[in-house]
C-alpha positions in Angstrom: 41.3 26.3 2.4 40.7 23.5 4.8 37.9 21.0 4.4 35.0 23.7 6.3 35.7 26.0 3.6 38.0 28.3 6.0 41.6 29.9 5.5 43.5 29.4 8.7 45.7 32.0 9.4 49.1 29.9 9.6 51.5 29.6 12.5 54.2 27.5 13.4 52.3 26.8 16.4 49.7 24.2 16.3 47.6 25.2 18.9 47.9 28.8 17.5 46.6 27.8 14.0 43.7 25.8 16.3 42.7 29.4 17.9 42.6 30.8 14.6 40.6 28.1 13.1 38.1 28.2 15.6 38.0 31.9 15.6 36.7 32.0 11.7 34.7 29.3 12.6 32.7 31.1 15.7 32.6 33.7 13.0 30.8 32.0 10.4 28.5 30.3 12.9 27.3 33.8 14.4 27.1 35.3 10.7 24.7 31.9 9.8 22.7 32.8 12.7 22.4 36.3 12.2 24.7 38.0 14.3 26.0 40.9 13.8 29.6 42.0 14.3 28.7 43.9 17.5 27.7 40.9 18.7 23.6 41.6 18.7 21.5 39.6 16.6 19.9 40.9 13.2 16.8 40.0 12.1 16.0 36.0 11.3 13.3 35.4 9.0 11.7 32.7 7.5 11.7 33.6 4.4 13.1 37.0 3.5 12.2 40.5 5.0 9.3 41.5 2.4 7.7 38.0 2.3 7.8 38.0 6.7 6.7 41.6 6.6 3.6 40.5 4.6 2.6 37.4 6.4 3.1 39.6 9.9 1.2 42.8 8.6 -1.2 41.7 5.9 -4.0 41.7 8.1 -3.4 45.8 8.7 -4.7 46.7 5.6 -7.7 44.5 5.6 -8.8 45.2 9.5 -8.8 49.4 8.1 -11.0 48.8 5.2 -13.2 46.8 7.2 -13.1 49.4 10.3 -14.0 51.8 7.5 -16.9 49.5 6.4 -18.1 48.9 10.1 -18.1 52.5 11.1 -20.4 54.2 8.2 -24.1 54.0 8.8 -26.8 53.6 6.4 -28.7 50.6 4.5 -26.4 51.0 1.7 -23.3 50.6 4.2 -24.8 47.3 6.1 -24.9 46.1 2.4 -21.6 46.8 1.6 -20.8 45.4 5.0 -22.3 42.1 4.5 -20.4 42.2 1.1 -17.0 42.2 2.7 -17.9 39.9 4.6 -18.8 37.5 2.4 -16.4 38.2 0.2 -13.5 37.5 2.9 -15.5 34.2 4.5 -15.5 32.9 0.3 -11.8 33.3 0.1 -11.3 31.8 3.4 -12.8 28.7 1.5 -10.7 29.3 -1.3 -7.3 28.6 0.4 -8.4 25.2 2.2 -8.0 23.0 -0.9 -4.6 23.8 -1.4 -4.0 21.1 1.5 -5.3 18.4 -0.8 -2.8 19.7 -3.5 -0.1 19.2 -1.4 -1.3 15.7 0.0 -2.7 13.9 -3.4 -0.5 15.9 -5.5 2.7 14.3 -3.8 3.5 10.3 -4.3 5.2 10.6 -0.9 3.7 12.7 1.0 0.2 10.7 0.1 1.8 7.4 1.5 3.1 8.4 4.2 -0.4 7.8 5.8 -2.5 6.5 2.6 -5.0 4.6 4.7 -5.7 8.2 6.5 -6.1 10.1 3.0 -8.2 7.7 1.1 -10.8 6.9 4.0 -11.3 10.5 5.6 -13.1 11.7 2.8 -15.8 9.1 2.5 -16.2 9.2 6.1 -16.1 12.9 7.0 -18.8 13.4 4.3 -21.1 10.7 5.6 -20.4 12.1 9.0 -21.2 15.9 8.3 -24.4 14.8 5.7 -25.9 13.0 8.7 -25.4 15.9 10.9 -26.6 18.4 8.4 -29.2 17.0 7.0 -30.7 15.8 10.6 -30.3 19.1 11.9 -27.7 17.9 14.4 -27.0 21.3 16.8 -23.9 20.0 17.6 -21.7 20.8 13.9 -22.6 24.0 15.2 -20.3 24.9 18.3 -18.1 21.5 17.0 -16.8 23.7 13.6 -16.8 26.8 15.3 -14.3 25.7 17.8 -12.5 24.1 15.6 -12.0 26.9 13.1 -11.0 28.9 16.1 -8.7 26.3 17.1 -7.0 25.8 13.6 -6.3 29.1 13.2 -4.8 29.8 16.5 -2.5 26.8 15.6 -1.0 28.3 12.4 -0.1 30.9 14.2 1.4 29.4 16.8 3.4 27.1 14.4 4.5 29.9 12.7 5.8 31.1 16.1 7.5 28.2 16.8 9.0 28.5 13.3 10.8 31.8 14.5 11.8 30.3 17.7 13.2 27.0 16.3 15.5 29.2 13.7 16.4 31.6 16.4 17.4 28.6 18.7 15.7 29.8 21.8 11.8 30.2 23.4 9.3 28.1 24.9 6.9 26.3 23.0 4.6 26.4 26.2 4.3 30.7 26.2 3.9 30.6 22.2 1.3 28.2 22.2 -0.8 29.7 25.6 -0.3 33.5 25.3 -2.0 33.5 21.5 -5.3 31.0 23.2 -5.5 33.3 26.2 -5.9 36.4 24.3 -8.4 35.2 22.0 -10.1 34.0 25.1 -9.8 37.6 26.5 -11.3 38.9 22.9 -14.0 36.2 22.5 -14.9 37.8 26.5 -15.0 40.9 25.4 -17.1 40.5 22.4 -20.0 38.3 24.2 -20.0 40.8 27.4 -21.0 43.7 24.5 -24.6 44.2 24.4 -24.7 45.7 20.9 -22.8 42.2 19.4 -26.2 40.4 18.9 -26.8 43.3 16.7 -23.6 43.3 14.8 -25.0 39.6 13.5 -28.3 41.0 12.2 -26.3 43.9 10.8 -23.9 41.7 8.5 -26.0 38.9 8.0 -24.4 35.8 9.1 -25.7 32.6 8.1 -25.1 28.8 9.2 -22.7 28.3 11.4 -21.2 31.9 11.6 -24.2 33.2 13.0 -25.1 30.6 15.6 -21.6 30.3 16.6 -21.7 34.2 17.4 -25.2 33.9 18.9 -23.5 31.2 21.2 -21.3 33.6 22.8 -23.7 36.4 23.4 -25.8 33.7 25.1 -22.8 33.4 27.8 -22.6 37.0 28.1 -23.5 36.6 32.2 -20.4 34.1 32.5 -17.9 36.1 29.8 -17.9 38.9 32.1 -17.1 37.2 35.1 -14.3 35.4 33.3 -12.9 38.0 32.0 -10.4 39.8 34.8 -9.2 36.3 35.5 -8.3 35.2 31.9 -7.6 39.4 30.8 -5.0 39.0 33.8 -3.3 35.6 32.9 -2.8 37.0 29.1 -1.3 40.3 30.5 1.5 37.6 32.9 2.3 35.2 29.3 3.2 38.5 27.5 5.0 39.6 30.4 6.7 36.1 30.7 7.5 36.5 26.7 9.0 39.7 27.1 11.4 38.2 30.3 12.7 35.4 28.1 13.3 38.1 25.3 15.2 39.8 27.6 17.0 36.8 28.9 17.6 35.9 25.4 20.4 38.8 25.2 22.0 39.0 22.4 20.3 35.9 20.9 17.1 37.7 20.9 15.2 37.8 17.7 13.5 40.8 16.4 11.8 39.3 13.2 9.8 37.2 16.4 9.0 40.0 17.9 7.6 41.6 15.0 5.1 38.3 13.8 4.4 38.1 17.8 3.2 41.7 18.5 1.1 41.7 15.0 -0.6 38.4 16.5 -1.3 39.7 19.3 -2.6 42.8 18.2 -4.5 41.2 15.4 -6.6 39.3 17.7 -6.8 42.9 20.0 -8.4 44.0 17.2 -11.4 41.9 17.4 -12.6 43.2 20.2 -11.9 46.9 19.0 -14.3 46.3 16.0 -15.9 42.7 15.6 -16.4 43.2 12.0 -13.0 44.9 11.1 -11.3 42.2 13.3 -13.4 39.2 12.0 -12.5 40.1 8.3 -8.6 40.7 9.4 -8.5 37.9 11.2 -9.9 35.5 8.1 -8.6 36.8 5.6 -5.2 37.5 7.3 -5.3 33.8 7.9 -6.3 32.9 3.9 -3.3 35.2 2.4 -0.7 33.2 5.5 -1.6 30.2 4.1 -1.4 30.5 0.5 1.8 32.5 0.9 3.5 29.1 3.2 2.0 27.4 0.5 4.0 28.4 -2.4 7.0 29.1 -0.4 7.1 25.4 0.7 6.5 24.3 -2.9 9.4 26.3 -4.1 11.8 24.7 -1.5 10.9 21.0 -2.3 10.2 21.4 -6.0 12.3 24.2 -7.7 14.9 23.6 -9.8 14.2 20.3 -10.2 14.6 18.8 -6.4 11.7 16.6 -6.3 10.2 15.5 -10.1 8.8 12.4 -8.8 5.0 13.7 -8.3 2.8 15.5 -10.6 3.1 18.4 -8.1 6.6 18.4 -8.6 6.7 18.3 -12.1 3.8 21.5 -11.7 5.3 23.6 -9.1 9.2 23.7 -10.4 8.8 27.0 -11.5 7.4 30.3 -10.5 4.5 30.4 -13.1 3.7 26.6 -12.1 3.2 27.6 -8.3 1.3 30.5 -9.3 -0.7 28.2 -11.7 -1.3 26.1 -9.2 -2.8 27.8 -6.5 -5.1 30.2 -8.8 -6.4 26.7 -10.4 -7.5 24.8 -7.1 -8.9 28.0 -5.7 -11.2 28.6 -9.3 -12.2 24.7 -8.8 -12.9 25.3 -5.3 -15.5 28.4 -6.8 -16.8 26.3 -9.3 -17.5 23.7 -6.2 -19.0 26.2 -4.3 -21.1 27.7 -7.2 -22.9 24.6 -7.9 -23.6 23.6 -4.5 -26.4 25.3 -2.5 -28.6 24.8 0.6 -27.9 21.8 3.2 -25.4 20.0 0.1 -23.9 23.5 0.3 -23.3 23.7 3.6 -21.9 19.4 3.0 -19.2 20.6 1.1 -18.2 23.5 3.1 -17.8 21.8 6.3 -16.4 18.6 4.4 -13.4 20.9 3.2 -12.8 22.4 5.9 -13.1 19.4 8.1 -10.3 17.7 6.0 -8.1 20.6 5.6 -8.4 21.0 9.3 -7.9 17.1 9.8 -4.6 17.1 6.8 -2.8 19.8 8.4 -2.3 18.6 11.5 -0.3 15.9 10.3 1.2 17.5 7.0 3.0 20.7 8.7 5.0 18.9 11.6 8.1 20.1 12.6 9.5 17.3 14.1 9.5 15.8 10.4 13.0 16.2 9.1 11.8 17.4 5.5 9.0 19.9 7.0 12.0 21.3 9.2 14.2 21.3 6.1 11.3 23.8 3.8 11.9 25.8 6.9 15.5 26.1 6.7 15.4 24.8 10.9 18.7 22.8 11.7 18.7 19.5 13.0 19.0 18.8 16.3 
């Protein structure tokens, strides 16, 4: 066995016993990548098939039961309506703190940019008190874009994921293909003339409800905009599907399967508002959490990383699962206690920094982000 961990076939010829070298070599190489012996490539996952599958498809089971939900008439259905909702908008709370585990919880991840995670805090809550407590309009349309925004982008890193493992795909169609078909859904949805009622019906409050009242205001402009944009969505996912083919043999199907499920996730919200808002949020809760402990197991199991109290937490399988049920029951107690305008603080204070930390905590171009990811270096 040579020093690549390969048995050359010998020969008295040395360029024979090169050939057969780099044969087992091109072997193992197309085996790493996920080629199969007939020369097309299996599946690529992140992670493994069932823990893919469930980030890709959770948001099925979740857009039925609210579809269910949305379609029944009655008082007592808008009430159980307005519970799901609520229900699905607390846990979407729920998940944001885990960012702050994963930033104060880490020696080096918190001084990597210290000065950024001691003073945004202070200053993100004096910011949002001042606009909440002086009725400033403009939190309004300011966190609804950017919750639209954030989401979009863990999606699209997650694509980018996929197409950084695969070694092939733009980042250009990942990113644009996933913001023009929520623009085509957000079209769709203000042009509706029942949507204004679909807001009285499950009872949104704050910013939910003005940001949706927002849209339907633009319904005169949403349906002009809307062949335009509808048509540019239809071109990236025909551009996607070109550089699929083009991939050949290279092409990977576990892309294509996280892809189409975006895609038709954010379909969905213009199928049924309600069903798609609850699959869409909650979809986006259960991702996270899931990355979450995930990335925890590659930097902390078995011991890789002790030098952090999150290290020390997360080593094992009961300490990740520890950890994430015990920031998400603080993050309750937080929001039980808080009410009214300091409510509404707190909300848009954690989400604000969760927002603001992930941007900078989940980039790929950092060598030990890439590593969680099992993405080689360039």
């Amino acid at each position: 066995m040579n020093k690549w961990g390969v048995h050359p076939t010998y020969s008295s010829h040395p360029r024979s016993l090169l050939r057969s070298q780099g044969r087992s070599l091109a072997a193992m190489s197309g085996r790493a990548a996920g080629e199969t012996a007939t020369g097309r490539r299996s599946p690529v996952w992140i992670y493994r098939p069932r823990t893919d599958l469930l980030i890709s498809l959770c948001w099925v089971p979740l857009f039925a039961i609210g579809h269910v939900l949305s379609s029944a008439t009655g008082a007592s259905a808008d009430s159980r309506v307005r519970w799901a909702v609520a229900a699905i908008l607390l846990i979407s709370f729920l998940h944001q703190p885990l960012t702050f585990a994963l930033v104060y919880g880490d020696r080096k991840q918190f001084e990597q940019r210290r000065r950024l995670f001691v003073w945004a805090p202070p200053i993100a809550v004096g910011v949002i008190a001042a606009a909440v407590f002086g009725n400033l309009w403009l939190v309004v349309p300011v966190a609804a874009l950017w919750n639209a925004v954030h989401t979009l982008q863990q999606r699209y890193g997650l694509s980018r994921i996929y197409a950084r493992r695969s070694g092939y795909g733009s980042a250009r169609l990942d990113r644009w293909v996933l913001y023009a078909w929520m623009a085509v859904a957000a079209l769709v949805v203000a042009a509706e003339a029942g949507t204004g009622a679909l807001v009285t019906r499950v009872a949104l409050g704050g910013v939910n409800a003005s940001g949706v009242r927002l849209l339907t205001d633009a319904r005169p402009v949403a349906a002009i905009l809307l062949v335009p944009i509808g048509v540019a969505a239809l071109w990236l996912v025909v551009a996607i599907v070109r550089q699929e083919g083009a991939a050949g043999g290279a092409a990977n199907p576990a892309k294509w399967i996280y892809q189409a499920s975006s895609l038709l996730l954010i379909a969905s919200i213009a199928v049924d508002p309600i069903a798609g808002f609850i699959a869409y949020v909650g979809a986006h809760a259960i991702e996270y959490a899931v990355v979450v402990y995930k990335t925890t197991e590659s930097r902390y199991a078995k011991g890789r990383d002790r030098s952090s109290l999150l290290g020390r937490v997360a080593g094992t399988a009961w300490g990740r699962v520890a950890l994430i049920v015990a920031v998400s029951l603080g993050a309750l107690l937080i929001a039980r206690r808080f009410h009214g305008d300091a409510g509404n603080v707190v909300l848009f204070t954690v989400g604000a920094l969760h927002f603001l930390y992930d941007g900078f905590i989940w980039k790929l171009r950092k060598p030990a982000v890439a590593a969680d990811f099992a993405i080689p270096s360039p």
